[in-house]
CHARMM-style PDB file with segment names, atoms N, HN, CA, C and O in Angstrom:
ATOM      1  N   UNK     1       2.122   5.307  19.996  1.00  0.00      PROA
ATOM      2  CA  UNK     1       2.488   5.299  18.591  1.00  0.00      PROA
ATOM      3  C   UNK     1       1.321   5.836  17.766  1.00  0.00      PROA
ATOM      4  O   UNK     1       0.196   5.339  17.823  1.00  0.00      PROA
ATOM      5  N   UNK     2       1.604   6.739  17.099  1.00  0.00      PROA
ATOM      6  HN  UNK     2       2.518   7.143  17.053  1.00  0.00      PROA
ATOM      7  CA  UNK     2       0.847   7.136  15.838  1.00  0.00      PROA
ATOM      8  C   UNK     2       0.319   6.494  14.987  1.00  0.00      PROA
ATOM      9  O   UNK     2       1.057   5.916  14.189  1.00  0.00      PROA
ATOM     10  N   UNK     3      -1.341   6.347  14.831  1.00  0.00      PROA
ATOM     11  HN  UNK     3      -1.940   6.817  15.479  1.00  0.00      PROA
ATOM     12  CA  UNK     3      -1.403   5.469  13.488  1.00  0.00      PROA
ATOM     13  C   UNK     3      -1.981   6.191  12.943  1.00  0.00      PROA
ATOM     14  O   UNK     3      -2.492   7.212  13.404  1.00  0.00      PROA
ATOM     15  N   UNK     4      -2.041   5.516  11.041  1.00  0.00      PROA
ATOM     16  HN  UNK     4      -1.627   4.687  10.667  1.00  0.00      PROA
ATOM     17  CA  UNK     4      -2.953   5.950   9.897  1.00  0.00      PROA
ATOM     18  C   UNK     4      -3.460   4.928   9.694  1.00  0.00      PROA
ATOM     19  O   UNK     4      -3.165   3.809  10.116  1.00  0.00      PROA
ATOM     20  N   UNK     5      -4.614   5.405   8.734  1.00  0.00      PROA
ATOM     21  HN  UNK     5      -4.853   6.313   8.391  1.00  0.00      PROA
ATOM     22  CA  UNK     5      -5.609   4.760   8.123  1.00  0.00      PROA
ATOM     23  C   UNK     5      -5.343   4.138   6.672  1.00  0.00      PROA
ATOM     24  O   UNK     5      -5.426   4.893   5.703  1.00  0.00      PROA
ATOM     25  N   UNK     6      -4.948   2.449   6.446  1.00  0.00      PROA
ATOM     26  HN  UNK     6      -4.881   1.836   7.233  1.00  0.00      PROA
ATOM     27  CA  UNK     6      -4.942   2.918   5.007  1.00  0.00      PROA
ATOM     28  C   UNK     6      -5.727   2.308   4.339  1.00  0.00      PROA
ATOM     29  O   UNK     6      -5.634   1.093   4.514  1.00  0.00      PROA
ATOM     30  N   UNK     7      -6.783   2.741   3.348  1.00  0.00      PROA
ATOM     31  HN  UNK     7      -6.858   3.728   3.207  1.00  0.00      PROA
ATOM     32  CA  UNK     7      -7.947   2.061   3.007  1.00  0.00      PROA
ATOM     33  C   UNK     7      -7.687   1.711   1.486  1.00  0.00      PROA
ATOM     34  O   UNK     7      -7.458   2.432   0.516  1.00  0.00      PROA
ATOM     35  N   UNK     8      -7.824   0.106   1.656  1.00  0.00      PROA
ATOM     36  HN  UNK     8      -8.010  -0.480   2.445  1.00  0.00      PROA
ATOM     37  CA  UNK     8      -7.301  -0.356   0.309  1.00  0.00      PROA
ATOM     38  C   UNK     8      -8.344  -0.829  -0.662  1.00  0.00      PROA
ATOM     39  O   UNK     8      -9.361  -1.365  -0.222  1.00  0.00      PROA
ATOM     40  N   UNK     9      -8.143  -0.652  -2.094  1.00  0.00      PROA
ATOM     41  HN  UNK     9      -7.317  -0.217  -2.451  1.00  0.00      PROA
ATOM     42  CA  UNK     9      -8.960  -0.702  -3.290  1.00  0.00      PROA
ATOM     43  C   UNK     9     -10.433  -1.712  -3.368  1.00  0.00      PROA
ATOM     44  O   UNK     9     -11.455  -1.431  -3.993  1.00  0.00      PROA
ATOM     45  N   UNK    10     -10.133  -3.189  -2.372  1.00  0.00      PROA
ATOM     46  HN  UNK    10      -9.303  -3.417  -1.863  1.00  0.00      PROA
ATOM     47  CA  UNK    10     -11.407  -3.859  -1.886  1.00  0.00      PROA
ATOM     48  C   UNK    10     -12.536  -2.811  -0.924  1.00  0.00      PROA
ATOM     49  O   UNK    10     -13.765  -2.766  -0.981  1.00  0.00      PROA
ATOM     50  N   UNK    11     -11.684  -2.118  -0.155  1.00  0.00      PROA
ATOM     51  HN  UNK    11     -10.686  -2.155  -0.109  1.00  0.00      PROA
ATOM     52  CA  UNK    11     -12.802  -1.009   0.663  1.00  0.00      PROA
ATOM     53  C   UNK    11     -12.049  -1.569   2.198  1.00  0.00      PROA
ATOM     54  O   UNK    11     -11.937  -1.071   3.318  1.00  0.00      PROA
ATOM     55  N   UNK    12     -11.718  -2.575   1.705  1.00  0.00      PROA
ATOM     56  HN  UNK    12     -11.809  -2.980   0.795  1.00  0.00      PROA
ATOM     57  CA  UNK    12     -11.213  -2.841   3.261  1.00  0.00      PROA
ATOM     58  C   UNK    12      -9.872  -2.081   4.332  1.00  0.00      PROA
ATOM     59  O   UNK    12      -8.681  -2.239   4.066  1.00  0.00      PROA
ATOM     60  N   UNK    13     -10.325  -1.336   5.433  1.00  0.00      PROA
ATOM     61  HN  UNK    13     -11.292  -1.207   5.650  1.00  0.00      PROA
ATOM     62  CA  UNK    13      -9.369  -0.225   5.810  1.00  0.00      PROA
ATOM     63  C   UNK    13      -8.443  -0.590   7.088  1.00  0.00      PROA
ATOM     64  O   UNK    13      -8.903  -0.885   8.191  1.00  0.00      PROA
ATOM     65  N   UNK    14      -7.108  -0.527   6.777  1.00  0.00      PROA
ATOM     66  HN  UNK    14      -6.734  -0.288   5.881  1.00  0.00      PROA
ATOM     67  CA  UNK    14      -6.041  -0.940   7.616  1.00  0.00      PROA
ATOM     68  C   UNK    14      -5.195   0.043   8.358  1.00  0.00      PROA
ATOM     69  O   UNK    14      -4.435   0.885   7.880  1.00  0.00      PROA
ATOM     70  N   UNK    15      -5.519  -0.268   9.886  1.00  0.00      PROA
ATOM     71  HN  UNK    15      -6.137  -0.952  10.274  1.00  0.00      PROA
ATOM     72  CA  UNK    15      -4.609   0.593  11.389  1.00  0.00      PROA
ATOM     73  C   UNK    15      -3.371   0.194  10.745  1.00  0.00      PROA
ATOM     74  O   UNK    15      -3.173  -0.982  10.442  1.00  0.00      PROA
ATOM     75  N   UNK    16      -2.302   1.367  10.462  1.00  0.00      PROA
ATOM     76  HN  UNK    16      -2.463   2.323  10.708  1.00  0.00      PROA
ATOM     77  CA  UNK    16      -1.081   0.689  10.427  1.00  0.00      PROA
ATOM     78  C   UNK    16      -0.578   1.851  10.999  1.00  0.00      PROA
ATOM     79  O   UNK    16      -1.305   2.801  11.290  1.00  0.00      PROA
ATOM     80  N   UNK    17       0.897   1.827  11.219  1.00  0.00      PROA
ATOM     81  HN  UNK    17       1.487   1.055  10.983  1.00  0.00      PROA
ATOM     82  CA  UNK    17       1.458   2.795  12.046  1.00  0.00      PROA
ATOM     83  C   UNK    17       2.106   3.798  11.165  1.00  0.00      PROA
ATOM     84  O   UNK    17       2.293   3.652   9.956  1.00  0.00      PROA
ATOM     85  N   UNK    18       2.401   4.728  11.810  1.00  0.00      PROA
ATOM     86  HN  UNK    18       2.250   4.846  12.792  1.00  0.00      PROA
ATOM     87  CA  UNK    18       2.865   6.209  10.698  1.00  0.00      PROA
ATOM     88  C   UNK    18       4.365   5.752  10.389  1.00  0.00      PROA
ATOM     89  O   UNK    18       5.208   5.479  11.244  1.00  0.00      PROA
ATOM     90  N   UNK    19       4.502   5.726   9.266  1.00  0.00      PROA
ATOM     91  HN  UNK    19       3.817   5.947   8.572  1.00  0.00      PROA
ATOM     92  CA  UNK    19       5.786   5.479   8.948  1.00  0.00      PROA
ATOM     93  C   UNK    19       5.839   3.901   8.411  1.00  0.00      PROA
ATOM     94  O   UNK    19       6.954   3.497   8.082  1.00  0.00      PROA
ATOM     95  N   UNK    20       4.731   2.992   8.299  1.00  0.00      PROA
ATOM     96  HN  UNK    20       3.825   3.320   8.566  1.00  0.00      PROA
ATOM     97  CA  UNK    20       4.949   2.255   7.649  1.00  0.00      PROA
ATOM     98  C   UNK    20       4.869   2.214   5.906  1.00  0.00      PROA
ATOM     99  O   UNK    20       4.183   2.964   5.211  1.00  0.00      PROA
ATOM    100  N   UNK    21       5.644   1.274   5.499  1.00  0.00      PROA
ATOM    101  HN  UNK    21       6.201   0.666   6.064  1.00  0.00      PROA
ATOM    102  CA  UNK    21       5.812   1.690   4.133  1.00  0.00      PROA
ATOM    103  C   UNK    21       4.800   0.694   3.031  1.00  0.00      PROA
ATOM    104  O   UNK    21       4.605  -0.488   3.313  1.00  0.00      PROA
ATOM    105  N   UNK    22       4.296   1.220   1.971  1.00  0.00      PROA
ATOM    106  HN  UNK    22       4.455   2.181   1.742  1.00  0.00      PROA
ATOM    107  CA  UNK    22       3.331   0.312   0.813  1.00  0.00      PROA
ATOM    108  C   UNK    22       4.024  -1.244   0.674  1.00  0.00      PROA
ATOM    109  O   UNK    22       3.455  -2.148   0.062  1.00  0.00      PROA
ATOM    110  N   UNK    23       5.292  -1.398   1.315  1.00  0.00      PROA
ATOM    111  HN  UNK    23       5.755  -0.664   1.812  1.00  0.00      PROA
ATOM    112  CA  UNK    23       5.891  -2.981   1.067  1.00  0.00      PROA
ATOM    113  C   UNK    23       5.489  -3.677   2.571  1.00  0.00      PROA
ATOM    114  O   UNK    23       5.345  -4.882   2.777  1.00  0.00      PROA
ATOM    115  N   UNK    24       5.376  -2.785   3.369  1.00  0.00      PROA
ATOM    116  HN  UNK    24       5.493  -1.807   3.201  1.00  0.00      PROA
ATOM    117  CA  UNK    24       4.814  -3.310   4.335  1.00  0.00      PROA
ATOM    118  C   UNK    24       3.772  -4.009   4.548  1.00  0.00      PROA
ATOM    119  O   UNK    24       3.718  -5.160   4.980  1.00  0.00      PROA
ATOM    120  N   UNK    25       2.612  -3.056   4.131  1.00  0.00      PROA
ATOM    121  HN  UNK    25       2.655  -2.121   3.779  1.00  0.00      PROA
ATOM    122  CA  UNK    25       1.135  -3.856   3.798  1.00  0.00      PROA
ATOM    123  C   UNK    25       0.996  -4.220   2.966  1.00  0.00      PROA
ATOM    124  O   UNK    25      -0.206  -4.158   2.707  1.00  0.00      PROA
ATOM    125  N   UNK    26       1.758  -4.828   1.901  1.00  0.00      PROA
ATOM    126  HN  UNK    26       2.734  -4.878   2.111  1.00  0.00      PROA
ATOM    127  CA  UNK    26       1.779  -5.587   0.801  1.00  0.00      PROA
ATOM    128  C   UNK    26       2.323  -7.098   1.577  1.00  0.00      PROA
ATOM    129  O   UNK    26       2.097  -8.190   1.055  1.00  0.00      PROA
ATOM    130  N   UNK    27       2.852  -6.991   2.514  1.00  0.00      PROA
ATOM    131  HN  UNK    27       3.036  -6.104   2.939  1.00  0.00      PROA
ATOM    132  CA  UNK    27       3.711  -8.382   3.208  1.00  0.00      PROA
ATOM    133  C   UNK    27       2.097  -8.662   4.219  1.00  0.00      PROA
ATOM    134  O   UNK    27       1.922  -9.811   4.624  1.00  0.00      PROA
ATOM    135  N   UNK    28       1.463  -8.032   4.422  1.00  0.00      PROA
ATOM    136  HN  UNK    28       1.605  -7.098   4.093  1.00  0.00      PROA
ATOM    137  CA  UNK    28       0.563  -7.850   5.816  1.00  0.00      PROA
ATOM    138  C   UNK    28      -0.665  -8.670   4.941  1.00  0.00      PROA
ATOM    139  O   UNK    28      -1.251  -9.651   5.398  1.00  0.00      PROA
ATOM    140  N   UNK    29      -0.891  -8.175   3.820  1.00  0.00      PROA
ATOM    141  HN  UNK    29      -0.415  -7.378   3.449  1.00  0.00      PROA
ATOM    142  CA  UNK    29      -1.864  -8.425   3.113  1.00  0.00      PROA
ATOM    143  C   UNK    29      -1.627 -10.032   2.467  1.00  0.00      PROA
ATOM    144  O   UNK    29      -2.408 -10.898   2.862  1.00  0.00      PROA
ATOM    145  N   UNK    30      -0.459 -10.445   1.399  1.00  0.00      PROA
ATOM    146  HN  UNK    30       0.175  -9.742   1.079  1.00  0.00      PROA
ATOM    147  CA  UNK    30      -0.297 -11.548   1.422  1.00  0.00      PROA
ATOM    148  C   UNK    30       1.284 -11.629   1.026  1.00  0.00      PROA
ATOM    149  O   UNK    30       1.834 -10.704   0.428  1.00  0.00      PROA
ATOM    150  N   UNK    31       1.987 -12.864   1.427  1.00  0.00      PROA
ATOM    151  HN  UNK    31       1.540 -13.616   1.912  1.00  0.00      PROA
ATOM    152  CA  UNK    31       3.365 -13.053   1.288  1.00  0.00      PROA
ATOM    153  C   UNK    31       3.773 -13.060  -0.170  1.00  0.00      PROA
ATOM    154  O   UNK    31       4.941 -12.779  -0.442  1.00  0.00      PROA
ATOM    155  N   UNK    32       2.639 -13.452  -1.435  1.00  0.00      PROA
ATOM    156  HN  UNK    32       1.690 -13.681  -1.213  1.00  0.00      PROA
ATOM    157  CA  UNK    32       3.001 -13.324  -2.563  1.00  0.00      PROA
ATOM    158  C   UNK    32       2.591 -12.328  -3.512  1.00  0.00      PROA
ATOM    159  O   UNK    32       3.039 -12.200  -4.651  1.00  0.00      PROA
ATOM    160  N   UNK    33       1.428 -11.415  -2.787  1.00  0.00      PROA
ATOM    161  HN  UNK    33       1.064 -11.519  -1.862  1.00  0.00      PROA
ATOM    162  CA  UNK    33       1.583  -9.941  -3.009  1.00  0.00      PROA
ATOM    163  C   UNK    33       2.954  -9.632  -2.979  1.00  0.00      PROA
ATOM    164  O   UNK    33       3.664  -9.732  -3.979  1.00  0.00      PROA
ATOM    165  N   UNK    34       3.471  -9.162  -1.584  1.00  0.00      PROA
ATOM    166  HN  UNK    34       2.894  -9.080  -0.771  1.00  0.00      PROA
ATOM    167  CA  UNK    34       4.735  -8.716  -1.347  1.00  0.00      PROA
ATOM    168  C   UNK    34       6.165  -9.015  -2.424  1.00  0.00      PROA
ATOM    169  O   UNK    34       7.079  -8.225  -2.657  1.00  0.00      PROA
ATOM    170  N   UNK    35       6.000 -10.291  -2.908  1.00  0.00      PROA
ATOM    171  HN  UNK    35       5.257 -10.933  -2.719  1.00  0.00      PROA
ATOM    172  CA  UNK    35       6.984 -10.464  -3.847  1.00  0.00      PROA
ATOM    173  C   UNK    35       6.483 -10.171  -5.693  1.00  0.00      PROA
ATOM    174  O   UNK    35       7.245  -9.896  -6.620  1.00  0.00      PROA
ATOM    175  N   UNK    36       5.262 -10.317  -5.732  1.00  0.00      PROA
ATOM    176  HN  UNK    36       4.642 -10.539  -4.980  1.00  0.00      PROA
ATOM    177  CA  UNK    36       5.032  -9.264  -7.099  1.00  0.00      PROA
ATOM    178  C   UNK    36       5.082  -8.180  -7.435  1.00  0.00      PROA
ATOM    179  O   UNK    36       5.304  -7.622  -8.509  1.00  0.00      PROA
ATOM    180  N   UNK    37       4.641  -7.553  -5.463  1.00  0.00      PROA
ATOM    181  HN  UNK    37       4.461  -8.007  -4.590  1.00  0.00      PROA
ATOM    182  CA  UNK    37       4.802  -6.034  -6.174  1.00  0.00      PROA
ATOM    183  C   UNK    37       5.608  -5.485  -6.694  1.00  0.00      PROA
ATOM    184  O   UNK    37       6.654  -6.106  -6.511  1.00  0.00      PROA
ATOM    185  N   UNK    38       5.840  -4.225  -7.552  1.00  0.00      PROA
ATOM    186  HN  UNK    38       4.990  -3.721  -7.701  1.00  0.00      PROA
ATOM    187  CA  UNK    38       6.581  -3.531  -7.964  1.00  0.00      PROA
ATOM    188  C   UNK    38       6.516  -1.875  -8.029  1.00  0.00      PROA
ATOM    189  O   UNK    38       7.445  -1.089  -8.215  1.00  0.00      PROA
ATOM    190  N   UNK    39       5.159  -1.619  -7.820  1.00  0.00      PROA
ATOM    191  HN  UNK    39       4.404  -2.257  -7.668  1.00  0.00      PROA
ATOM    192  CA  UNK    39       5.204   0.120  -7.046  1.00  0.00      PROA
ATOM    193  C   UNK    39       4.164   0.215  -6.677  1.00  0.00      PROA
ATOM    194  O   UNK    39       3.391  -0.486  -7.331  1.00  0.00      PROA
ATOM    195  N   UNK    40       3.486   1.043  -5.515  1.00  0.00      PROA
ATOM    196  HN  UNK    40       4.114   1.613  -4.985  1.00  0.00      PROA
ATOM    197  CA  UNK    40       2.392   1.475  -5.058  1.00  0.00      PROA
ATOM    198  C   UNK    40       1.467   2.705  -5.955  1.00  0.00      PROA
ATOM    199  O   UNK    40       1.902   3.081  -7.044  1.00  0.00      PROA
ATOM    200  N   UNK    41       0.362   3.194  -5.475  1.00  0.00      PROA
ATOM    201  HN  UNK    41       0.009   2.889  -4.591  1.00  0.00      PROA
ATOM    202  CA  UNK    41      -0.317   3.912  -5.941  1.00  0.00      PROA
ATOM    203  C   UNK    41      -0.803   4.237  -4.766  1.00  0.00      PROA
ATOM    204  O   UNK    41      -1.500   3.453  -4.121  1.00  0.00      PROA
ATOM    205  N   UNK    42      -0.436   5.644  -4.281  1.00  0.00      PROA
ATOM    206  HN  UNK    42       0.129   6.281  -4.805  1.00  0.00      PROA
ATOM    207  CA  UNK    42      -0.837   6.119  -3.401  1.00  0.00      PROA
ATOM    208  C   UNK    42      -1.811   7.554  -3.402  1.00  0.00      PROA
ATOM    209  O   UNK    42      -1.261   8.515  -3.939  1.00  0.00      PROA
ATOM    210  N   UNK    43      -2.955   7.753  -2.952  1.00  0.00      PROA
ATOM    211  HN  UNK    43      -3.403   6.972  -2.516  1.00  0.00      PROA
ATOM    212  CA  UNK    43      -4.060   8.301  -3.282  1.00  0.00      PROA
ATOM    213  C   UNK    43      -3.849   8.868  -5.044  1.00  0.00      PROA
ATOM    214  O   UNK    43      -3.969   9.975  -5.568  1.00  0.00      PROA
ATOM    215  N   UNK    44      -3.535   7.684  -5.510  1.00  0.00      PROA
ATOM    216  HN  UNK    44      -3.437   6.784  -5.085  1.00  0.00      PROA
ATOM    217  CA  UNK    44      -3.626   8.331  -6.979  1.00  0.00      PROA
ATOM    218  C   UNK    44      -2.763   8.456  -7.466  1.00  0.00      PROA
ATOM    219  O   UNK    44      -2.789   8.267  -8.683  1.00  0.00      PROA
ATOM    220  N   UNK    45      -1.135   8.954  -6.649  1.00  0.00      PROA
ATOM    221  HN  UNK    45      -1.114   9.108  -5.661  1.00  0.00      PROA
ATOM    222  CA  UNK    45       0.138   8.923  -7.342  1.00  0.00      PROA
ATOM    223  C   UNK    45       0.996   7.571  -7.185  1.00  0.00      PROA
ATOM    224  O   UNK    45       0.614   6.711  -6.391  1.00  0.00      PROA
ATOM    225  N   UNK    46       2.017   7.420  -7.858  1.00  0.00      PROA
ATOM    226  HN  UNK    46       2.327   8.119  -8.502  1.00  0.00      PROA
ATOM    227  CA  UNK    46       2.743   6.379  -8.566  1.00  0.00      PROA
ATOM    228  C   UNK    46       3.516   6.902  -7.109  1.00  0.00      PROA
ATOM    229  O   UNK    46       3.476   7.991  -6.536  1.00  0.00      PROA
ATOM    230  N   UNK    47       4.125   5.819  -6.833  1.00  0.00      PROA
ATOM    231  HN  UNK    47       4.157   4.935  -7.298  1.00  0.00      PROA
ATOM    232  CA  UNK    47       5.022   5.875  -5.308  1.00  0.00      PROA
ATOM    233  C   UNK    47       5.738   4.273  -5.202  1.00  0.00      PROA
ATOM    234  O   UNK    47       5.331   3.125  -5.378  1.00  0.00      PROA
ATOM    235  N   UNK    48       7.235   5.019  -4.747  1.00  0.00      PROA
ATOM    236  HN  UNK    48       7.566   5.952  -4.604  1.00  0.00      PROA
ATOM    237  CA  UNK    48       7.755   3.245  -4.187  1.00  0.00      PROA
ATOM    238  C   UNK    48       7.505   2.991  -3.110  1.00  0.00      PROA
ATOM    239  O   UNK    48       7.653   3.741  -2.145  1.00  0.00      PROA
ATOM    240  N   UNK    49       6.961   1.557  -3.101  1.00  0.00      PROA
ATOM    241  HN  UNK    49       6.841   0.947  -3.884  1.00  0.00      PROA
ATOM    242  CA  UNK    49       7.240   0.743  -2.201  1.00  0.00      PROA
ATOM    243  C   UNK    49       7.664   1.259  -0.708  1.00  0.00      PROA
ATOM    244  O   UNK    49       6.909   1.601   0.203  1.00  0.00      PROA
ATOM    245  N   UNK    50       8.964   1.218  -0.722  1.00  0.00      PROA
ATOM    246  HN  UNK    50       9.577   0.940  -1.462  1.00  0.00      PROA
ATOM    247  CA  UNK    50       9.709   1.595   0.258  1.00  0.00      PROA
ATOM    248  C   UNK    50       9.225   3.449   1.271  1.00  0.00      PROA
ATOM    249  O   UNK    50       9.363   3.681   2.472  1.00  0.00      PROA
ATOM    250  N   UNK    51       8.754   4.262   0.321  1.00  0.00      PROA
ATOM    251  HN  UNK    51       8.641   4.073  -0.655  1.00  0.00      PROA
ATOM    252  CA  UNK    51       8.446   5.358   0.681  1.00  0.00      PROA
ATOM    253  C   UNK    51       7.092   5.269   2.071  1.00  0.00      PROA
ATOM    254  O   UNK    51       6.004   4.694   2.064  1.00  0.00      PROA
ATOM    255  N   UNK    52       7.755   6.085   3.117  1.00  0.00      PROA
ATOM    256  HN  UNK    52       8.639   6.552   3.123  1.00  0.00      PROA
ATOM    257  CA  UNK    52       7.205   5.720   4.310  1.00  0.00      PROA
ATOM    258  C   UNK    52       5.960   6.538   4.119  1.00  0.00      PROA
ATOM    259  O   UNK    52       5.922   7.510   3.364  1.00  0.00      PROA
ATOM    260  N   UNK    53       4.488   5.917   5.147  1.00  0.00      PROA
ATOM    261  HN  UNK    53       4.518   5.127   5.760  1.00  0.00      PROA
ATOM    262  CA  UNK    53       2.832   6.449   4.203  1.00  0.00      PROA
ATOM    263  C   UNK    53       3.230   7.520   6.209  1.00  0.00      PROA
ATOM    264  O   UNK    53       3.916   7.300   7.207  1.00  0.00      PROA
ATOM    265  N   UNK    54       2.471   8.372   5.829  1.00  0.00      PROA
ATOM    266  HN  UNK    54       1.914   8.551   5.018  1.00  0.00      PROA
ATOM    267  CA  UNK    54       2.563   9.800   6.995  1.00  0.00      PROA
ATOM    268  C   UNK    54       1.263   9.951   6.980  1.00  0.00      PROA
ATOM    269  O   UNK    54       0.962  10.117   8.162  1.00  0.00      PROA
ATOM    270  N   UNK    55       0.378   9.989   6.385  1.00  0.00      PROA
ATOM    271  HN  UNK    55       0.622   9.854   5.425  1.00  0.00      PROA
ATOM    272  CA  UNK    55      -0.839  10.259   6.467  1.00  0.00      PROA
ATOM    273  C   UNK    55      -2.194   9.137   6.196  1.00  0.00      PROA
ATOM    274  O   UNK    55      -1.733   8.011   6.009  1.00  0.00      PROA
ATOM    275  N   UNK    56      -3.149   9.147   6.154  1.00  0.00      PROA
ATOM    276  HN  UNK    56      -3.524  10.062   6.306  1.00  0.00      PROA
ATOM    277  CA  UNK    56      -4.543   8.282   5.877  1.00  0.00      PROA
ATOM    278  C   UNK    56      -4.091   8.575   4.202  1.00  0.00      PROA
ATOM    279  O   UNK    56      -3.487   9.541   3.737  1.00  0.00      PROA
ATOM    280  N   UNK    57      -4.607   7.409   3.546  1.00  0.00      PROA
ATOM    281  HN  UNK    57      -5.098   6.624   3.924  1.00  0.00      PROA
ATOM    282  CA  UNK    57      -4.525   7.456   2.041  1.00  0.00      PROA
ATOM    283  C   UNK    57      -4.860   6.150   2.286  1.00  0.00      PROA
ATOM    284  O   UNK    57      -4.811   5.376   3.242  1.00  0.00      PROA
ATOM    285  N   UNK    58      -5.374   6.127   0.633  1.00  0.00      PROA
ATOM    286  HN  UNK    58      -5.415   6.756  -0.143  1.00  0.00      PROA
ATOM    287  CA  UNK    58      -5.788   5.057  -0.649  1.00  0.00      PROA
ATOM    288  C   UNK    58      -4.406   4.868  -0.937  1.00  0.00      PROA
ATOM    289  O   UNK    58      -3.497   5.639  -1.243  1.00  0.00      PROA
ATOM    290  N   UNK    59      -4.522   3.151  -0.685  1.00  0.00      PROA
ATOM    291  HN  UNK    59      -5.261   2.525  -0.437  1.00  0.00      PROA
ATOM    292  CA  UNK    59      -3.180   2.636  -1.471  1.00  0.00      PROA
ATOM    293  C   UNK    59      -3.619   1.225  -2.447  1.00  0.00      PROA
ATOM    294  O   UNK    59      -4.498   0.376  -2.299  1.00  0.00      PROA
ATOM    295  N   UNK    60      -2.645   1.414  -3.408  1.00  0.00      PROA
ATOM    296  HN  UNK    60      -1.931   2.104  -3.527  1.00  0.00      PROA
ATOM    297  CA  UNK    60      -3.083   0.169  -4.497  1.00  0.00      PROA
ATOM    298  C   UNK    60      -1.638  -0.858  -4.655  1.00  0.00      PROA
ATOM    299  O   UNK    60      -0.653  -0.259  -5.085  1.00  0.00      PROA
ATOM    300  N   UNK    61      -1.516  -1.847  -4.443  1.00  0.00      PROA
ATOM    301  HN  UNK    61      -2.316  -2.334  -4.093  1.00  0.00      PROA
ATOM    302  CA  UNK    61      -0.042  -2.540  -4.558  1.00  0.00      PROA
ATOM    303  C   UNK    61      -0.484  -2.968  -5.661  1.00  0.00      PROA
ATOM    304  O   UNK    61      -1.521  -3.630  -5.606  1.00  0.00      PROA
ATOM    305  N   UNK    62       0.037  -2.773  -6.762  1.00  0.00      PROA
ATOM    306  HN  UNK    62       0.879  -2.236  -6.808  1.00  0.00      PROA
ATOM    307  CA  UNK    62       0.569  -2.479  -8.471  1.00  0.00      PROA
ATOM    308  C   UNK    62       1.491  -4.160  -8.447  1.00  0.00      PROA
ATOM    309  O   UNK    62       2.548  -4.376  -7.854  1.00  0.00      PROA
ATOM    310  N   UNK    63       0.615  -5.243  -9.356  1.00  0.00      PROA
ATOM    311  HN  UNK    63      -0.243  -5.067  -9.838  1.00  0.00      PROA
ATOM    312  CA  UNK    63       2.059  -6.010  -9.793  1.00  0.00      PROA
ATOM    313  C   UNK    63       1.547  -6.282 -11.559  1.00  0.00      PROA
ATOM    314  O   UNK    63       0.526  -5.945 -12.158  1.00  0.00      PROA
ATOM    315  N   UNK    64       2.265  -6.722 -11.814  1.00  0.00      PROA
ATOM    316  HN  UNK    64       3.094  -6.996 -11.327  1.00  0.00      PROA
ATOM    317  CA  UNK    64       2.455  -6.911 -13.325  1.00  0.00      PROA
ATOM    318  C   UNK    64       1.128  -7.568 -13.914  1.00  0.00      PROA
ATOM    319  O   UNK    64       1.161  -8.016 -15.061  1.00  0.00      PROA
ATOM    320  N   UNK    65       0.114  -7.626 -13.257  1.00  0.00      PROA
ATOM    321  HN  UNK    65       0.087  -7.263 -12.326  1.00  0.00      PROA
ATOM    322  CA  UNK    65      -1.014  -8.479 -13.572  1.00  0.00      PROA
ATOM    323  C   UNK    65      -2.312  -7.551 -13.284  1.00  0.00      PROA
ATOM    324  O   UNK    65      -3.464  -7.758 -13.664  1.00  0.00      PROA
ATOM    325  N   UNK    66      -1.788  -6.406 -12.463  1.00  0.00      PROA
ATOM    326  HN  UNK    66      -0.852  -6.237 -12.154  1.00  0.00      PROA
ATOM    327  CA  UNK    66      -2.918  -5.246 -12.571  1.00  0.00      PROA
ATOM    328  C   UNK    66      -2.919  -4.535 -13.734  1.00  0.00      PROA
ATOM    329  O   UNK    66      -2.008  -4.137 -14.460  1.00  0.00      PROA
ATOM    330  N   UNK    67      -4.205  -4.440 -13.781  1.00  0.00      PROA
ATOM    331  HN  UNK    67      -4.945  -4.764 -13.191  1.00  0.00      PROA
ATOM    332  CA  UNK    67      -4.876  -3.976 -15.564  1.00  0.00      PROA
ATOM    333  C   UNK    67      -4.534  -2.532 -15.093  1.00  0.00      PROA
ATOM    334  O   UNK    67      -4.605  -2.169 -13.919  1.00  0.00      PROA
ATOM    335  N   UNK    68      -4.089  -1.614 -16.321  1.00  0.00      PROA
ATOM    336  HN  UNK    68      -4.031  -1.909 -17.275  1.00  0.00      PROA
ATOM    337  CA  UNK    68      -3.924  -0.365 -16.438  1.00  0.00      PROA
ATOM    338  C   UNK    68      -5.260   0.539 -16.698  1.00  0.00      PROA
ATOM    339  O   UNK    68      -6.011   0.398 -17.663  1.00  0.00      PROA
ATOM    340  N   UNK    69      -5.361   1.197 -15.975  1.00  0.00      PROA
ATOM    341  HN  UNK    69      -4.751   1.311 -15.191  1.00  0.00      PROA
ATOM    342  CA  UNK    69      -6.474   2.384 -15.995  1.00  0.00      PROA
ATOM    343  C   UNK    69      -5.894   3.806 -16.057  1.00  0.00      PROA
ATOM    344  OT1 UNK    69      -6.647   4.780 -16.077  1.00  0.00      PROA
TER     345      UNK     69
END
C-alpha cells in the first residue's frame, strides 16, 4: 500500500495511506476534532473533508473555533 506524508500545523507528521481523506485524520487525531470539523485546508487551499489526500501535504482541520488568518 501506498503511503503519504501528512504534516500537520503542530509540526507533527503523519504515515497515512494514499487515498485517505482530511476526516480521516481528523478521527485519528481526536474523536472530537472529527465531529467539529467542518473543512480542511490543504497545503493552503480550502478542501472537504471527504476529498481523498494523493499526495504529501500540509493539512489544517478547520472547526468553528480556529482563528481566521
Amino acid at each position: 500500500m501506498d503511503t503519504i506524508q501528512i504534516s500537520l500545523r503542530d509540526g507533527k507528521v503523519l504515515d497515512e495511506p494514499k487515498g485517505a481523506t482530511a476526516a480521516d485524520v481528523a478521527k485519528q487525531i481526536s474523536p472530537r476534532l472529527a465531529r467539529e470539523a467542518y473543512v480542511a485546508r490543504v497545503d493552503g487551499e480550502l478542501a472537504d473533508l471527504s476529498r481523498p489526500l494523493d499526495h504529501d501535504a500540509k493539512l489544517e482541520i478547520l472547526t468553528d473555533k480556529t482563528p481566521i488568518r
